[in-house]
C-alpha positions as MATLAB code, in Angstrom:
seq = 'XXXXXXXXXXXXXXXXXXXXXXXXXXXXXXXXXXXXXXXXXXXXXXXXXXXXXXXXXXXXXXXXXXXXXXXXXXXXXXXXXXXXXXXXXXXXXXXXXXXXXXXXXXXXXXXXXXXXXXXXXXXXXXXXXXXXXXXXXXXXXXXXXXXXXXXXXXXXXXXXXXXXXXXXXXXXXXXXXXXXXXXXXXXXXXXXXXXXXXXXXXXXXXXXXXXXXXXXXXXXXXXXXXXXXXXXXXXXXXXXXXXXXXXXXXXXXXXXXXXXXXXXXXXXXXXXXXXXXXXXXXXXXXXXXXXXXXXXXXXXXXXXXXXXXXXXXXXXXXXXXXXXXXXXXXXXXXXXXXXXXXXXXXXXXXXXXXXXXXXXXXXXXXXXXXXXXXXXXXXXXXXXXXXXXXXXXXXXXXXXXXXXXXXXXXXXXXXXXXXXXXXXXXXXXXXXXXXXXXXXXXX';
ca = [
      66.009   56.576   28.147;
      79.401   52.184   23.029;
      81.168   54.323   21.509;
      82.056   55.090   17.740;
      79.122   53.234   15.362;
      77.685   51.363   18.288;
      76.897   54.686   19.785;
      75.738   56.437   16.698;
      73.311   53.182   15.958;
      71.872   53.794   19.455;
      71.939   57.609   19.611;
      69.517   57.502   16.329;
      67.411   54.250   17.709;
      66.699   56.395   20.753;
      65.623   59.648   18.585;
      63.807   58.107   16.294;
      61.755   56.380   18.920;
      60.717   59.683   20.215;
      59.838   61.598   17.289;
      57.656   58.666   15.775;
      55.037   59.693   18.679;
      54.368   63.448   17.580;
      53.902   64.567   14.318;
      56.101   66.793   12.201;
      53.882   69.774   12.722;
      55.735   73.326   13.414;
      52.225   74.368   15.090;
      50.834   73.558   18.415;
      47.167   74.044   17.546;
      45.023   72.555   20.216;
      45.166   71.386   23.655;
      48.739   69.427   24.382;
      49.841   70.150   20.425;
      49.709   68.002   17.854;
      47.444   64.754   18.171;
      46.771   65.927   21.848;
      49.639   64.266   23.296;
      52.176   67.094   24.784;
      55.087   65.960   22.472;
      56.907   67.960   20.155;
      59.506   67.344   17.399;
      61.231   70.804   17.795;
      65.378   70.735   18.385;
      67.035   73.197   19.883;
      64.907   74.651   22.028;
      66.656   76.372   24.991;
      67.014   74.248   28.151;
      67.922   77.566   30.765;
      66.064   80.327   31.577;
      64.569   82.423   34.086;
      62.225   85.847   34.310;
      65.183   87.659   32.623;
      67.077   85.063   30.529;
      65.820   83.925   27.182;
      62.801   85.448   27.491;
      62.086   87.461   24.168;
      59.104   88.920   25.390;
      56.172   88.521   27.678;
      53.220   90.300   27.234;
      50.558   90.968   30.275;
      47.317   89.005   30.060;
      43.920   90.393   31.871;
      42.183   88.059   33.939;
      42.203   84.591   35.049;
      42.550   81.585   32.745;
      44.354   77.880   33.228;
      43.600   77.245   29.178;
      46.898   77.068   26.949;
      48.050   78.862   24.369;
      47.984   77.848   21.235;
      50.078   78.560   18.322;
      49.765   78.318   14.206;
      51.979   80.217   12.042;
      52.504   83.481   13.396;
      49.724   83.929   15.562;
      48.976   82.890   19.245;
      45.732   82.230   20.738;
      44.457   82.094   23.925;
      41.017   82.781   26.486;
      40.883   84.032   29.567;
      37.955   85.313   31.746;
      37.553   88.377   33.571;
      35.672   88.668   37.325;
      33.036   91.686   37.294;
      30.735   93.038   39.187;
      28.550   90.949   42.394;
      24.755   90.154   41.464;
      22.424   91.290   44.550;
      20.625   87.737   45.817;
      22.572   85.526   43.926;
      25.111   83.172   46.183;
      28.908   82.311   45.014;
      28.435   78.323   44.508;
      25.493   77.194   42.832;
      23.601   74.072   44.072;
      23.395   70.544   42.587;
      21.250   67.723   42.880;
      22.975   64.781   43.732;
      22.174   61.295   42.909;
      20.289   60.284   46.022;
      18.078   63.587   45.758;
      19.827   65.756   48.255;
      21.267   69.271   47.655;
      25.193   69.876   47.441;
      26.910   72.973   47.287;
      30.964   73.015   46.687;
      32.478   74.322   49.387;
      35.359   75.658   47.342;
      32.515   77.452   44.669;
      32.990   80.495   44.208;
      31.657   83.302   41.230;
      28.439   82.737   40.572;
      27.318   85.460   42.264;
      29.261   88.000   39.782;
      28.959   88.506   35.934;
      31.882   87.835   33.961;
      33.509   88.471   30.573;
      34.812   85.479   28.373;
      37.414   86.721   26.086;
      39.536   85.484   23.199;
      42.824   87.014   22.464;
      45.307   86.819   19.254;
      48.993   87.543   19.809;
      51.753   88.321   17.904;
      53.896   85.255   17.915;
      57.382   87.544   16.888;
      56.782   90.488   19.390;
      54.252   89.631   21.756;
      51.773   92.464   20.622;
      48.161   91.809   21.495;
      46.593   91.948   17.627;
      42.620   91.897   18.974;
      40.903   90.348   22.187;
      37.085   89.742   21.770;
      34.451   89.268   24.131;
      32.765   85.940   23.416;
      30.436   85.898   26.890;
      29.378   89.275   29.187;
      27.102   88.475   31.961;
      25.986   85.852   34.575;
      27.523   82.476   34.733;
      24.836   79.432   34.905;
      27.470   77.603   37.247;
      30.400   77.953   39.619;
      33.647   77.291   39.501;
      36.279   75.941   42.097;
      38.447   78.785   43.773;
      41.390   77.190   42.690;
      40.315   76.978   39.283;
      39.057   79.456   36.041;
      36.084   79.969   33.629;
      38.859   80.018   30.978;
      40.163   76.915   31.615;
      39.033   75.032   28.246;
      42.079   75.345   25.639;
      41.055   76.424   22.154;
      41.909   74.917   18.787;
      42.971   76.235   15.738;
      42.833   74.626   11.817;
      44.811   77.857   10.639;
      41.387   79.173    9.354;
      39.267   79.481   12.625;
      39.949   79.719   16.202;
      37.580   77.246   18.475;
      36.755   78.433   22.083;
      34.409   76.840   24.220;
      33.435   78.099   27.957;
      30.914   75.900   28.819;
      27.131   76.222   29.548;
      28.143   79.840   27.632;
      28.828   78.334   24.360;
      31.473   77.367   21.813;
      32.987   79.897   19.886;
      34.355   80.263   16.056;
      35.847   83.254   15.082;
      38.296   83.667   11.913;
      41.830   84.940   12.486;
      41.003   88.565   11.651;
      38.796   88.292   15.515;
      35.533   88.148   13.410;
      32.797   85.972   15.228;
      31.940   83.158   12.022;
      29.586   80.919   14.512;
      28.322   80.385   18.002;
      26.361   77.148   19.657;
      24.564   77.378   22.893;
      25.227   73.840   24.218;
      22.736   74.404   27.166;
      23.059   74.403   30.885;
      26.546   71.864   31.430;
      25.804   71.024   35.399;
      30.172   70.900   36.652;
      29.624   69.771   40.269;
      30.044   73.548   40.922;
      34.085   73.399   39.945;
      34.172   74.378   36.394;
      34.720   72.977   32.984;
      38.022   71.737   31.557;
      36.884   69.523   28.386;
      39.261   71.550   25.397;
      38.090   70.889   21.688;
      39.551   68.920   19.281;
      39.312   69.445   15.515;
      38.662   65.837   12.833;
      38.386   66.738    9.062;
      35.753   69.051    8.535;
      34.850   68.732   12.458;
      34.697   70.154   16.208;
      34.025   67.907   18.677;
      32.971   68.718   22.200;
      32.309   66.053   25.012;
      30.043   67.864   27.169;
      29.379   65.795   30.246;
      27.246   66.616   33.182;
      26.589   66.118   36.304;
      23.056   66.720   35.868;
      22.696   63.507   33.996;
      22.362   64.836   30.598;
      26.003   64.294   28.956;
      26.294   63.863   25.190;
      29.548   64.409   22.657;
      28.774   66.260   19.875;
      30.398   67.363   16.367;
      30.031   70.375   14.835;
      30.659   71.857   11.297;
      33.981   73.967   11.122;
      32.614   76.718    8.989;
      28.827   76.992    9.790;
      28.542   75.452   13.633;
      26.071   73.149   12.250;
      25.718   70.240   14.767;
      26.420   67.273   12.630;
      26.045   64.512   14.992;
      25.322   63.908   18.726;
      25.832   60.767   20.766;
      24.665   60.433   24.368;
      26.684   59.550   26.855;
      25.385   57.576   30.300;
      28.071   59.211   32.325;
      28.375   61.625   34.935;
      30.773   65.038   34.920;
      33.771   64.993   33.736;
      37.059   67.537   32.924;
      39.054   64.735   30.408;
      39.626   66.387   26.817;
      39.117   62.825   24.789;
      41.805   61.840   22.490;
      42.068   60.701   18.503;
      43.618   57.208   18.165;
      45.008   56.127   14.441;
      44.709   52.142   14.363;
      45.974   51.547   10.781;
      42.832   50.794    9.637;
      40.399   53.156   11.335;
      40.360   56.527   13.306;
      38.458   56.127   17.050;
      37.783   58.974   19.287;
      38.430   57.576   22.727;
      36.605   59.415   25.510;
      36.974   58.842   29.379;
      34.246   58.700   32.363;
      33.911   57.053   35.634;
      31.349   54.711   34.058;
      32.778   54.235   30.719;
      35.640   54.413   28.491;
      33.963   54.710   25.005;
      35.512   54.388   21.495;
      33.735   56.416   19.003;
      34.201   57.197   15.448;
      34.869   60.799   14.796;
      32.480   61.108   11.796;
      29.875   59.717   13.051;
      29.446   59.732   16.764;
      28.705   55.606   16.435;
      30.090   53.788   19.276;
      32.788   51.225   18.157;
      33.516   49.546   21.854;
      33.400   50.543   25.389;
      35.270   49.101   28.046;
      34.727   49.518   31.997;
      35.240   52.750   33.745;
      38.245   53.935   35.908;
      35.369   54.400   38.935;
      36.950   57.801   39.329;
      36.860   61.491   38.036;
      38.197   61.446   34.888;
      40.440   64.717   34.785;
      43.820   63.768   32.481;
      43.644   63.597   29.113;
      44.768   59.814   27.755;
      47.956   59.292   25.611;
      48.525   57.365   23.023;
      51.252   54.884   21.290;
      49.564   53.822   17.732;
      46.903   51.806   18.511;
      47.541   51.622   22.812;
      45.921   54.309   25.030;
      46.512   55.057   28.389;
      43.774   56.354   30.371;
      44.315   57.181   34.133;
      42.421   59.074   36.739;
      43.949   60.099   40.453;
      40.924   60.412   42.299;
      39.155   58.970   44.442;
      41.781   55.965   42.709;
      44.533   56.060   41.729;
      44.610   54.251   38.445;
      45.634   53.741   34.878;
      44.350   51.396   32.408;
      46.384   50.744   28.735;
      43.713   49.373   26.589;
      44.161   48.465   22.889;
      42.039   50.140   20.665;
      40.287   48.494   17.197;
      38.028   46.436   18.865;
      33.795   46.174   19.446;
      31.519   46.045   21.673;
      31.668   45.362   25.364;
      35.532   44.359   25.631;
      35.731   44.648   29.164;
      37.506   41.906   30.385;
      39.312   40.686   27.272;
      42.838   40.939   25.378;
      41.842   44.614   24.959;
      43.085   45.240   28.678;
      46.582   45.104   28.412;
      48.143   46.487   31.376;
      46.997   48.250   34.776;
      48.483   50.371   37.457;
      47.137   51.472   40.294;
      49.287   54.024   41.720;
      51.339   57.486   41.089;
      48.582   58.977   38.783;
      47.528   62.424   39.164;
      43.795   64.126   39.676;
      44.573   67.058   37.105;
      47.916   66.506   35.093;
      48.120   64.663   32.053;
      50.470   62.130   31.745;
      52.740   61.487   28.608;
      53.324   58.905   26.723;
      57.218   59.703   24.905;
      58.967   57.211   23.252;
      58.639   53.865   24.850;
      57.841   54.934   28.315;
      54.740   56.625   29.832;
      55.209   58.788   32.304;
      52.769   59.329   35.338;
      53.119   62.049   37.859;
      50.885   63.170   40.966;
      50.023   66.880   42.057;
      52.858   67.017   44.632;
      55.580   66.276   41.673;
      56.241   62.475   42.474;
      57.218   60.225   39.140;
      56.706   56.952   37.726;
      58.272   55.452   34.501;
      56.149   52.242   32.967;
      57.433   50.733   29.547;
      54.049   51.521   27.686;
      53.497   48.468   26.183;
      53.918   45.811   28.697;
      53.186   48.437   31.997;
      56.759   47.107   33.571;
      57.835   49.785   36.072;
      61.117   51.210   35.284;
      60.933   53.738   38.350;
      58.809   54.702   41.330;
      57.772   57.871   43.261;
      60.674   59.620   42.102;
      60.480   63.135   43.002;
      62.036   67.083   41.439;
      64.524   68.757   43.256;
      61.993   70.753   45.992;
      58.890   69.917   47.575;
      55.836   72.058   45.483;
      52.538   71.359   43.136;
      51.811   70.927   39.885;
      48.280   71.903   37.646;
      50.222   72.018   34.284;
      50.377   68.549   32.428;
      54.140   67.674   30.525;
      55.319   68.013   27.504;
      58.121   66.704   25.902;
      60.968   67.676   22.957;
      64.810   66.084   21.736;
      64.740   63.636   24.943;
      63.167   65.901   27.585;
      60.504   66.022   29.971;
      59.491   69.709   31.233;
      57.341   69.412   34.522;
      56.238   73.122   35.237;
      54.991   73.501   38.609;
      52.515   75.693   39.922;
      55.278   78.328   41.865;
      56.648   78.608   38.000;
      59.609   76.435   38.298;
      59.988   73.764   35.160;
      62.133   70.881   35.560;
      63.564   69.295   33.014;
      63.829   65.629   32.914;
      65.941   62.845   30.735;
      63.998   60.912   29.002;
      64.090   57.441   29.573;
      63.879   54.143   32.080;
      66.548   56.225   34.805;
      65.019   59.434   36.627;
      67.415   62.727   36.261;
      66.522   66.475   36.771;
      68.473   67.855   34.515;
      68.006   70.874   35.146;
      65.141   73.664   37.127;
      64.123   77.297   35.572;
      62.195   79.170   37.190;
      59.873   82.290   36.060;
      59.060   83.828   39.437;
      55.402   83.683   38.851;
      52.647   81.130   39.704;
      51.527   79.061   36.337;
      48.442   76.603   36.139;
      48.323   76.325   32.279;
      50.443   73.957   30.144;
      53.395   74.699   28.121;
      53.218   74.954   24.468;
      56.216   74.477   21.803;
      56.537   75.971   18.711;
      58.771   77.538   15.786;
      61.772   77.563   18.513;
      60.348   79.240   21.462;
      58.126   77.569   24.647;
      55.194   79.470   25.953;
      54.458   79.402   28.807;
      51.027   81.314   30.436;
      51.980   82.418   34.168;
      49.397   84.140   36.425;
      49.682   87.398   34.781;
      52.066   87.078   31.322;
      52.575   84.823   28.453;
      55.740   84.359   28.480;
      58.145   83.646   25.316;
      61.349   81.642   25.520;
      63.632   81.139   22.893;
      67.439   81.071   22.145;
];
C-alpha cells in the first residue's frame, strides 16, 4: 500500500491509515459518500461478482441518467430523465455566445429539440422495489446536452429528512422521503456550453449549496435553507462553465468550501458564501471533483491540461504563488473521473483506464501509466473500501485494485451492461447504476 507482532503492528498502521480518510457513516448520502470523497469504511463487502453472482437484486430504471445513487437507511435515491416527444422548429443543440462574440453550437448537442421528464425515484434498499418516482420537470429543456452525456447527471443528496435534486436551468428539488415536493428554486437559465450539467449538491448544517457556473458569464454559488428553499446567501463567481461538484475541507480550526474553475480555485466558508482565499486556476475545464487529506486538497482537471494542483487550505487572500502550493503534476489526470485520495496515496486515472500513484503529501510518484487488465473507458469516478480500489468502466467491468505505492488488479467483475454512474457503498452491498438497472451486490 514481518511476520508475528511486526506484521500485526503494520497490518493495523496500514488500516487505520485508510479509514481515518472517510467517516464512520453506514450511509452514502451525496455524491461520492460521505465528505464527497468516494471512500468507505465498510468490511466485507464482496470482491466477485458478475450479472448472476452476488447480485441480490436489480431493479430496471426508465430513462437515461449518469447521477449516483444514493443511500440512507433503508432507502435509495436516485434521478434520471426521460426523452419525449420532438418540438416542431426547435434544433437539437442550442447556440452560445462565445467570448469573442461569435456563435457556437456543440457538435455533439443533442435534445433540445424534445421535451423531457426529470424524475426522482425512491427504492427499496432490501428488495429493490421502486417505493414512488416523481416528476420534478415535464417540458422543454432551456439547453442541450452532449450525446454522450444525460439531463440526470447531477447526483442528489440526502440529510435522512429530505432528498436534494437539482437538474439545472430546471431547478433544484426538495422533496421529503414519503415523495412529497417540500420546496423548489428556479436558479435561472445555467448556459452549459451545450453539454449538460454535472455540479451534484452538497448539504452544510442547516444548508444546500449549489455552484452554478455558466458559460454565459453569470456564475454564482449559492446556499439554500434545507426546509424552506430560502436562498440564504449568494456569492458570485468570475468564472466560466464548469461540471466540478466543490468539496468541504475540515482545517481544525475552520470549515472551507473549496470550489474549482479554470480561472479560480476559491475557498469559501459554507455559512456564509465569504471568500477566505483563492489561488490560480488549473486553465482547464474543471470536471473532477477534488479530494481531500485534512487540511490538503487535490484539485486536477484533464483537459485541455493535464494537471493537478495539492494546495493547503486555511489560508487568505490571493495565495497564489506561496507555501499554499504544495505539490503539482502535470500528467495522468482525467477530463471526467474523480480521482481519490485513500490513505496516503492519491490516485489519478485518465478516461482510457491508465493509473498513477502520488504520496499525497509530498506529490512523489510511486507509479506511472499503469493500466487494468483490457483496453476500454471509464465515466465512473473510484471509490474505495478495506484496501481496495474499484475502477468501473464504462462496458461494466470493475477492477479491483490493492491499495497502495505497487499497482495490482486484483481482480475484474463484470455486469454485462454499459455503466456511466459511480458506485455507491453501503450497509454491505455496492450499487452500482448500469444503463438500464441498479444493480445490488452483496454477500
Amino acid at each position: 500500500m514481518k511476520r508475528y507482532a511486526p506484521f500485526v503492528v503494520t497490518f493495523v498502521l496500514f488500516l487505520t491509515a485508510f479509514a481515518s480518510t472517510a467517516a464512520a457513516d453506514p450511509n452514502w448520502p451525496q455524491w461520492r459518500g460521505p465528505d464527497g470523497q468516494g471512500i468507505s469504511v465498510e468490511k466485507g463487502l464482496p470482491v466477485e461478482w458478475s450479472a448472476t453472482k452476488n447480485v441480490k437484486w436489480k431493479t430496471a430504471i426508465t430513462g437515461r441518467g449518469h447521477s449516483s445513487p444514493i443511500v440512507w437507511g433503508k432507502k435509495i435515491f436516485l434521478t434520471t430523465a426521460l426523452d419525449g416527444a420532438v418540438i416542431p422548429g426547435r434544433t437539437p443543440g442550442v447556440t452560445h455566445k462565445l467570448s469573442d462574440g461569435t456563435d457556437f453550437v456543440h457538435p455533439d448537442a443533442v435534445g433540445a429539440n424534445l421535451r423531457h421528464t426529470f424524475k426522482v425515484i425512491c427504492i427499496d434498499r432490501e428488495s429493490g422495489k421502486i417505493l414512488w418516482d416523481r416528476i420534478a420537470y415535464e417540458g422543454p429543456v432551456k439547453d442541450s446536452r452532449h450525446k454522450v452525456a444525460s439531463f440526470a447527471s447531477s447526483t442528489p443528496a440526502t440529510d435522512g429528512k429530505y432528498v436534494f435534486a437539482f437538474f439545472g436551468s430546471e431547478g433544484l428539488y426538495a422533496y421529503d422521503y414519503n415523495g412529497k415536493l417540500v420546496w423548489k428554486q428556479d436558479l435561472g437559465t445555467l448556459g452549459t456550453a451545450s453539454v449538460g450539467y454535472g455540479v451534484s449538491p452538497i448539504l452544510y448544517e442547516n444548508l444546500v449549496i449549489m455552484q452554478c457556473d455558466d458559460s454565459g458569464g453569470h456564475s454564482f454559488i449559492a446556499a439554500f435553507d434545507k426546509k424552506t428553499g430560502k436562498e440564504a446567501w449568494r456569492a458570485a463567481r468570475a468564472v466560466d462553465i464548469t461540471w466540478s461538484t466543490p468539496v468541504l475541507v475540515h482545517t481544525g480550526k475552520r470549515t472551507e468550501l473549496i470550489a474549482a474553475a479554470a480561472e479560480a480555485i476559491i475557498s469559501y466558508d459554507p455559512a456564509t458564501g465569504k471568500e477566505l482565499w483563492r489561488h490560480k486556476g488549473l486553465e482547464s475545464n474543471a470536471v473532477p471533483t477534488p479530494v481531500v487529506s485534512r487540511d490538503l486538497v487535490v484539485v486536477t482537471s484533464g483537459s485541455p491540461l493535464k494537471i493537478a494542483l495539492a494546495l493547503r487550505a486555511g489560508g487568505s487572500g490571493d495565495v497564489t504563488g506561496t507555501p499554499s502550493l504544495v505539490w503539482s503534476y502535470k500528467k495522468g489526470t482525467a477530463y471526467v473521473p474523480s480521482p481519490i485520495l485513500y490513505g496516503e496515496y492519491v490516485y489519478l486515472m485518465t478516461g482510457n483506464g491508465s493509473i498513477s500513484c502520488l504520496d499525497a503529501q509530498t506529490g512523489k510518484v510511486e507509479y506511472e501509466g499503469a493500466r487494468v487488465p483490457k483496453a476500454t473507458m471509464f465515466l465512473a469516478s473510484p471509490v474505495a473500501f478495506e484496501g481496495k480500489i474499484l475502477l468501473t468502466s464504462e462496458e461494466g467491468d470493475t477492477f479491483i485494485l490493492k491499495a497502495g505505492p505497487k499497482h495490482e488488479v486484483l481482480r475484474t467483475n463484470s455486469l454485462g451492461e454499459p455503466v456511466y454512474a459511480s458506485p455507491a457503498i453501503a450497509d454491505g452491498r455496492i450499487f452500482i447504476r448500469g444503463e438500464n438497472n441498479l444493480y445490488a451486490i452483496g454477500n
